[in-house]
Each structure stands twice: as C-alpha cells, then as structure tokens.
N, C-alpha and C positions, 0 to 999 in steps of 0.2 A: 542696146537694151530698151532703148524708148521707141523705137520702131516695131521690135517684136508685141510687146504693151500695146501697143494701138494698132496694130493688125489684128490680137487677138481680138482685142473690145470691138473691130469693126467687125471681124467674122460672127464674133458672137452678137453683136447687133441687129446683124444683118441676118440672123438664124430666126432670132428670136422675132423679128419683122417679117420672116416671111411663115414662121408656123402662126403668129397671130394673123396674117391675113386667109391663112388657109382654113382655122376656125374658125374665122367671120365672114368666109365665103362659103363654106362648104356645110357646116353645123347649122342644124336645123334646129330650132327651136322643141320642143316639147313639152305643151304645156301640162301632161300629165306626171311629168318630173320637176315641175318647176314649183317654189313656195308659192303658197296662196298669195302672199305680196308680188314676185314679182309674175303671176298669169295675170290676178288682176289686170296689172301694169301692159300687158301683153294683150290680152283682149281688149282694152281700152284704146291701144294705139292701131290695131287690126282693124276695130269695130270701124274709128275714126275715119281709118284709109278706105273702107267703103264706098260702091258706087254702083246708085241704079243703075242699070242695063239691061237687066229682065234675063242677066244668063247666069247669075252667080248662083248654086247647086246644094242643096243644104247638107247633103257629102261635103261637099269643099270644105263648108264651114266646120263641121267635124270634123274631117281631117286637120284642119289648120289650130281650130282652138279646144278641141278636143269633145268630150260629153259637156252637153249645159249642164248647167246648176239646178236650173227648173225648168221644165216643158209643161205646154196645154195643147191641144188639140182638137181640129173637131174636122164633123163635116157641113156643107152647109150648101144647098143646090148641086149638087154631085161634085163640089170640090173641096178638095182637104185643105183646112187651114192649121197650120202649127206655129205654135209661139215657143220658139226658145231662149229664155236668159241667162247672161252669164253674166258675171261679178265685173262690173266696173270700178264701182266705189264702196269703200268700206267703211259701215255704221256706226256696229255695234260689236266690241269682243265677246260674244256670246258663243262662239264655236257654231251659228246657224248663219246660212245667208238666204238671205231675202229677197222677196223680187224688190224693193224698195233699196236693195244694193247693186241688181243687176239691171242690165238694158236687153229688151225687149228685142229678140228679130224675127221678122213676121215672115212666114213663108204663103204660098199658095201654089198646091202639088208638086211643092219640093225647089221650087225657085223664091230666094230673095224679093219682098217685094215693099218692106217696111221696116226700119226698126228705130231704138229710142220710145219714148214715153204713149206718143201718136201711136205707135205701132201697138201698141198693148192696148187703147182704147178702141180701134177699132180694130181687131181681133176679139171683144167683147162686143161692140154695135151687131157684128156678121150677125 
C-alpha cells in the first residue's frame, strides 16, 4: 500500500513539474491582460533589461509592453522623435497615471535611442 501512495505522489509530482515548466516556457506574458500592479512590475523589469545598440524597434517595444500610457512626438530637421511612457512606479491612487509615474523611451525614426528621466529632457531640448 505504501508504494502504490508514493508512485502516485511521484506521478502526480512529476505532472505537476512538468505542466509548470511548460507555462513558464511557453506563456507569454500579456501586458494588456495583466493588473496595473503587476505590468507596472513588468515594464519596470523589461525597461531595466534594456540595451543600447541602435537596433531595438519601437514595434518591439509595443509588442512586448503593449500601448504607452502617454506618448509625444515631434519632428525636428526631417527626423521624428517620439517619447513614450509607461508606468514604473506608482504615486498616487487617483485612477490617473502620470508621466512623473512612468519612464520615458525616446525614440528617433522608430529606433530606441534614450530612455529614463535624461530621455524626456532632451526630447524637450530637440
């Protein structure tokens, strides 16, 4: 009787170990389905893993973290600069977010080239 008991617990262990590895391989995140808590959480650890190289596509970034919270735009000597923010850190429970909640990612004709605080100032200097 004590061997059938710990075959089952190891079948169903070993079930249970392999469907959570194949949701945390396979399941993609979505931050359009996800609480405001945890996309914050999610854009914040995205934003972090970051890294200039002058190829990252501001498609990408929409596809990965979804719509910003707030965009600007412009042009400035025949090249588009866009600023978009997404929620990092949370202020105020006011039901608004603010760019003084989100971080800054500065594009220039659609490639990453700034982002963080820096990036929203000059985005304004342009």
């Amino acid at each position: 009787m004590d061997n059938k008991v710990v075959k089952f617990a190891a079948i169903g262990f070993g079930l249970y170990a392999v469907f959570a590895a194949s949701v945390l391989t396979f399941y993609e995140d979505d931050p359009d389905q996800m609480t405001w808590e945890d996309r914050q959480a999610f854009n914040k650890r995205f934003i972090n893993d970051l890294s200039i190289d002058g190829q990252i596509q501001k498609a990408y970034i929409i596809e990965s973290l979804g719509s910003p919270d707030i965009t600007e735009a412009k042009h400035v000597e025949n090249k588009a600069f866009q600023v978009m923010f997404y929620r990092t850190q949370h202020q105020q429970s006011d039901g608004i977010t603010t760019k003084d909640e989100c971080t800054p990612l500065l594009f220039k004709d659609g490639r990453l080239i700034a982002w963080g605080n820096g990036a929203y100032e000059q985005f304004n200097n342009l």
